[in-house]
C-alpha positions as CSV (number, residue, x, y, z in Angstrom):
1,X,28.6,-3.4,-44.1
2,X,27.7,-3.7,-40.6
3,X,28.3,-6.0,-37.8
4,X,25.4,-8.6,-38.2
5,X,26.3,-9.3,-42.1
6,X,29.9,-9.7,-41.5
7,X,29.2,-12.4,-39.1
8,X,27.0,-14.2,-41.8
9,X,29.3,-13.5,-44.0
10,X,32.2,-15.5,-42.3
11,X,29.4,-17.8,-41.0
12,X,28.4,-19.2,-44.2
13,X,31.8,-19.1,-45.7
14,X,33.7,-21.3,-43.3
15,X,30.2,-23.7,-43.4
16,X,31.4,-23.8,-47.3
17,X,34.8,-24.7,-46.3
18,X,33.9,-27.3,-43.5
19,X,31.2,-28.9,-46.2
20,X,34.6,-29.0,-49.2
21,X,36.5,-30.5,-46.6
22,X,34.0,-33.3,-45.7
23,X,33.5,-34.0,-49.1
24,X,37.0,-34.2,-50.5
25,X,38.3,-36.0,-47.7
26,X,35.1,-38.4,-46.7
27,X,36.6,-41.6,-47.0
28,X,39.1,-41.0,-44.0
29,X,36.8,-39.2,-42.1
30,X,33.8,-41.4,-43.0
31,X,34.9,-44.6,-43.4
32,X,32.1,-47.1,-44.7
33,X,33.7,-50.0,-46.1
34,X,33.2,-49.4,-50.0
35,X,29.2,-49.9,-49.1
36,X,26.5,-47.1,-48.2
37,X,24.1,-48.3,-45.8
38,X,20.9,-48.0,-46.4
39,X,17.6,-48.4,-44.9
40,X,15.0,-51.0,-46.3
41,X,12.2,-49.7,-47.7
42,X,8.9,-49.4,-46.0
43,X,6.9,-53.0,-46.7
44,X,4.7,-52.9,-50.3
45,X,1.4,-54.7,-51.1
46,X,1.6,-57.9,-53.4
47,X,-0.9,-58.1,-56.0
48,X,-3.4,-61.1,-55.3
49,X,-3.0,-63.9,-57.8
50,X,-5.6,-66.5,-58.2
51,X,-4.1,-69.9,-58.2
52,X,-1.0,-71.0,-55.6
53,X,1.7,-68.9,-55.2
54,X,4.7,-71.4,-55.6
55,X,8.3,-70.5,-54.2
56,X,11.0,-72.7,-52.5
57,X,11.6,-73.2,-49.1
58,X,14.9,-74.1,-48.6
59,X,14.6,-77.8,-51.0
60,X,11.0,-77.7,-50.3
61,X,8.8,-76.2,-53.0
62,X,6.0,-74.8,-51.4
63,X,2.3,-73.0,-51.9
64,X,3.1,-70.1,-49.9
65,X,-1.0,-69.4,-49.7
66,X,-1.2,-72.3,-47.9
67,X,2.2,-71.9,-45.5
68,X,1.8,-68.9,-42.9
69,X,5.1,-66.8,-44.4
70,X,5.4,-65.6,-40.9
71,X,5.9,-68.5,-39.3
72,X,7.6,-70.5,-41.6
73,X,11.2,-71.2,-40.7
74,X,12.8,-72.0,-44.2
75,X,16.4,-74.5,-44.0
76,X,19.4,-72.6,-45.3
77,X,20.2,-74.7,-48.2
78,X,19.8,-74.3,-52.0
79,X,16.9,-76.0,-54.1
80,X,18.7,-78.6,-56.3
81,X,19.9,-77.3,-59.4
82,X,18.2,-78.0,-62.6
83,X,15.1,-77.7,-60.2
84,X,12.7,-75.0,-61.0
85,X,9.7,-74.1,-58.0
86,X,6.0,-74.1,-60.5
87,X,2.3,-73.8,-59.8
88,X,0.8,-77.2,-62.3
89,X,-2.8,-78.4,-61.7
90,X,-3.1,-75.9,-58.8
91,X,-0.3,-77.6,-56.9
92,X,3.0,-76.9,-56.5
93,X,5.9,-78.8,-57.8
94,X,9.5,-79.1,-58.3
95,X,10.0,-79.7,-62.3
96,X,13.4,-80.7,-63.5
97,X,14.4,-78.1,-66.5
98,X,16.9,-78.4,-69.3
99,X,20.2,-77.1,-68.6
100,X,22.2,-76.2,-71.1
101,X,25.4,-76.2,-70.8
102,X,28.4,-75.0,-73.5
């Protein structure tokens, strides 16, 4: 063998090594927290629906057609349960559903 392929040789097998070792020992030497970060995905196109689109902000239900998304600052607080958010007579209400409980 000559020089050159000798050098690859040992090249590629400590590269092998130095990959083994990463992997076996990744959580000490990449420490994530249990989680993998991820990026979010780029943004996706919503079908257009005819009729309001009906969705809670904060206890607010709310025809998101006629609320600028962008602008909208929403309250941090939950919708009351039993509550659901739903589109009747073209408006948008907030319809108290059965809850069964056990």
């Amino acid at each position: 063998m000559n020089k050159k392929k000798i050098i690859w040789l040992i090249v590629i097998i400590l590269s092998v090594v130095g990959l083994s070792a990463v992997l076996a020992y990744r959580d000490k030497l990449l420490p994530t927290g249990g989680y993998i970060y991820v990026l979010k995905p780029a943004p996706i196109k919503v079908p257009v629906v005819s009729g309001p689109m009906c969705g809670w902000c904060g206890g607010s239900c709310v025809n998101w057609k006629d609320v600028n998304a962008r602008k909208k600052s929403c309250a941090d607080v939950m919708p009351a349960p039993g509550y659901e958010c739903v589109s009747e007579n073209n408006t948008c209400i907030a319809k108290n559903v059965n809850l069964q409980t056990e």
